[in-house]
N, C-alpha and C positions, 0 to 999 in steps of 0.2 A: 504493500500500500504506500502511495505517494507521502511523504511526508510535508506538509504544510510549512511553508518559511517561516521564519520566525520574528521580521518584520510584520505578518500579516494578523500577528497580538495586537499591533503600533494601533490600528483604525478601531480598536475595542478599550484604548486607553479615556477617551474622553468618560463611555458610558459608563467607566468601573472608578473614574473619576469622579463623577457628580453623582453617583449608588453611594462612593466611600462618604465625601462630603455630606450630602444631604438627608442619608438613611443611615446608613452604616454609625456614623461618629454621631449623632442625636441620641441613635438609641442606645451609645453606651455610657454617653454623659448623664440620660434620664437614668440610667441606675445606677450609676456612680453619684449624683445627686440626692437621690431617695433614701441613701446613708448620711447625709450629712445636714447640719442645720439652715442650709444655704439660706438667705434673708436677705431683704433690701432696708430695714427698718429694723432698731432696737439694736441689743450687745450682738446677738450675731450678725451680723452686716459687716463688721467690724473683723469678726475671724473665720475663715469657714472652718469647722471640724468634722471630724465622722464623731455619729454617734448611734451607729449601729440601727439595732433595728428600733428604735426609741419613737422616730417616726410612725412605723407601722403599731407599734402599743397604744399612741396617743389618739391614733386613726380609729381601732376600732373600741377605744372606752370615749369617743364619740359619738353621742348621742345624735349629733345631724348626720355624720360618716353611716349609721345606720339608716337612717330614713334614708338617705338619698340613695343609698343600695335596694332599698325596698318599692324606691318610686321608680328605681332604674329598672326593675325588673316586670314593673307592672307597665311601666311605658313598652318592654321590648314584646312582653307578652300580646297585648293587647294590639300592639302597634305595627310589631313585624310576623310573628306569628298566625295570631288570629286574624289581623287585617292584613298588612302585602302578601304577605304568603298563601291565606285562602284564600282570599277575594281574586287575588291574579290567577289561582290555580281555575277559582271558578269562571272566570270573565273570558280566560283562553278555552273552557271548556264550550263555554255556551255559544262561542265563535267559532268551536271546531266547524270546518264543512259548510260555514254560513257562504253567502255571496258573496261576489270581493265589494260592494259598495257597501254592505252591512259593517265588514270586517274593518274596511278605511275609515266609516264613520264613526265608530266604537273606539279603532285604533285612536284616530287622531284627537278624541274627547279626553282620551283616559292618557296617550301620550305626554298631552299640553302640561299635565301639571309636573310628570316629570323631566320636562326640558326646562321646566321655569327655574332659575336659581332660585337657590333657598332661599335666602333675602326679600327674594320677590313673596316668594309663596308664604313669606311670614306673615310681611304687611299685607296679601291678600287678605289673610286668613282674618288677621286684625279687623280689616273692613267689615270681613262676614261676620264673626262673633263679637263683635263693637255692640254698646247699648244700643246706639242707632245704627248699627249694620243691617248688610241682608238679609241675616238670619231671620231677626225682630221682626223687621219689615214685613216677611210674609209671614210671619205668624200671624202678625198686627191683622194681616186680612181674612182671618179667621176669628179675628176677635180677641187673639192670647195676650196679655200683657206683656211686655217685654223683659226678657231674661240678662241679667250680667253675665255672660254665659264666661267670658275671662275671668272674674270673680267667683261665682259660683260652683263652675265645675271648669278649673282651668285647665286638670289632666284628663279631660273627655276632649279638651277643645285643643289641647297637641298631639293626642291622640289620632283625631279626625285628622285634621293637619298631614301628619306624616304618613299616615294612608294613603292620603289621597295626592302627597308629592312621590311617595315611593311606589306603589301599585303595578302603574307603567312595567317595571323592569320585572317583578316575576312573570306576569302577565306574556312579556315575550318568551320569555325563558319557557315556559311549560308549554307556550301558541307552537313555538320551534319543534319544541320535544311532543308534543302530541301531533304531529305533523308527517312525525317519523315515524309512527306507527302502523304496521301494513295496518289495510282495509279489509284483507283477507281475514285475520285473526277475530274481529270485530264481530265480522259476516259470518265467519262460524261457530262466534255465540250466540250472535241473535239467532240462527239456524238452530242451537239447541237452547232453542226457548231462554237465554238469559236476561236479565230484566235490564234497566237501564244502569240501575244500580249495582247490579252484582258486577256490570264491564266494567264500570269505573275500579271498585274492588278489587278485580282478579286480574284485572287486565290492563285496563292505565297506570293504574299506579305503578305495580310492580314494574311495567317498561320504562315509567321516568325517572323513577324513585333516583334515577344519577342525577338527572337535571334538579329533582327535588332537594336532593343533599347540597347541591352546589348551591343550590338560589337560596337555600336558609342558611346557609354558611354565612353569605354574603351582605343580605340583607340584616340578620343578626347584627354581624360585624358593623356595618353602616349605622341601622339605628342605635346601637351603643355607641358609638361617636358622636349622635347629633347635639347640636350646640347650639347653631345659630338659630335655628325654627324657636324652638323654647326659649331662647333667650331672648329672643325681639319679640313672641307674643306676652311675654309674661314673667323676662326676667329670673325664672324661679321661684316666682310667690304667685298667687299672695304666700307670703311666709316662705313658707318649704314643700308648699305642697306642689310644684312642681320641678323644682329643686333632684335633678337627677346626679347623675359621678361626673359627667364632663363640668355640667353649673357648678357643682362642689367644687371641685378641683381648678377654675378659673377663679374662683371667689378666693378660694387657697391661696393659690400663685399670685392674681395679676390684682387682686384688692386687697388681701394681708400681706401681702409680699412674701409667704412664707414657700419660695420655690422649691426647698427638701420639703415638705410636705406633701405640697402639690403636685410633685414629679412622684412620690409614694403612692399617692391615689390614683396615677393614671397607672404602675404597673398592675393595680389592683385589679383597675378596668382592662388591662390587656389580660391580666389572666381568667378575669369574667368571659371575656372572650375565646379565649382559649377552651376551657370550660364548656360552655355552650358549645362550639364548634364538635369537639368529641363526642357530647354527648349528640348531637344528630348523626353524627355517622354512623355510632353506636347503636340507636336507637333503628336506624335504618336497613340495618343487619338480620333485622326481625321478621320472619315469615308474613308477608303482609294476606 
């Protein structure tokens, strides 16, 4: 076998260049960080030291470090799980085999909101669940009083939010993967009497269940990172009640100044992630 020059490493220097810089050295500084008291305010500012794992003790005899783990988990639940994850499984399902004008019209309603930046789709959001937003408005014309729906039920209302910004993407993931499914297979359950529901059961799922592990990988991953949605609708209040680990952990860092803190709560968040991640593949393992 021809052996490749050794000049021809030279054209792969830039990309292992800006991986080393941009990925590579962040991620070793955040854990090199998450041992030590690093601070911009107070006696520590003054010296950095290690102090082991003192960070992570004070995190979880944290009474907010707890909540916001508990709101993280009910934002992912509700938010990527039961909303991107099923609704896209169902929105590709009810499109399998439709017409292409049905499919383009559905695609491009359900696309728009994940092309829109986050940003955008916060202050959307704002607009719709505002006292005098859209929401109200048509309620108004049924007669309902108007809801603070930001106030009142702020984690329904980023909730919906991030639904309906993220949906789009599993939505193609499974349109793709139920795409690839012979016709044959299908035709010879409905040939032996099988219901609507038992194909889905015996027979989509177990054919995607790869796309499925992959789009919940993903999607998990993503909505444990979001930030900006919840923070432009709501700040993470009122109080704490929408207060999830990326809000904690800016509040940490970039308003107490306390960056060994705040660099300890995100690797918490990467191994929540991690976490998650296994247990779908684990779970997907299972005789469906």
């Amino acid at each position: 076998m021809k052996r490749k020059a050794p000049g021809s490493f030279l054209f792969l220097m830039p990309s292992v260049l800006l991986l080393l810089v941009f990925f590579i050295v962040p991620i070793i500084l955040t854990i090199c960080f998450a041992f030590t008291n690093m601070a911009l305010t107070g006696a520590a500012a003054k010296s950095l030291e290690f102090v082991g794992f003192q960070n992570f003790i004070n995190m979880f005899h944290d009474p907010d470090f707890r909540i916001s783990v508990w709101r993280t988990l009910v934002f992912l639940i509700f938010s990527a799980v039961i909303g991107q994850v099923l609704l896209g499984f169902i929105l590709a399902l009810l499109m399998k085999e439709k017409n292409v004008t049905f499919r383009r019209v559905i695609g491009i309603i359900v696309i728009a909101g994940w092309v829109t930046p986050e940003i955008v789709v916060a202050f959307c959001m704002v607009a719709f669940f505002s006292d005098n937003g859209s929401l109200n408005q048509i309620l108004g014309w049924f007669g309902a009083n108007p809801v603070s729906w930001l106030f009142s039920f702020p984690m329904v209302s980023v909730i919906i939010a991030n639904i309906w910004h993220g949906t789009a993407f599993s939505m193609m993931v499974y349109q793709s993967a139920l795409d690839d499914i012979p016709k044959e297979v299908e035709e010879a359950a409905i040939i032996d009497s099988a219901t609507g529901f038992q194909i889905v059961r015996h027979i989509t799922i177990p054919m995607v269940k790869g796309s499925i592990v992959t789009n919940m990988m993903l999607v998990t991953l993503q909505t444990l990172g979001v930030f900006t949605l919840i923070y432009t609708m709501t700040g993470g209040g009122p109080g704490t009640s929408t207060q999830t680990l990326p809000i904690f952990m800016y509040n940490q860092a970039f308003v107490n100044y306390q960056f060994g803190y705040g660099t300890a709560i995100s690797l918490v968040l990467l191994f929540i992630g991690i976490i998650a991640s296994l247990f779908y593949m684990r779970s997907m393992k299972v005789k469906v």
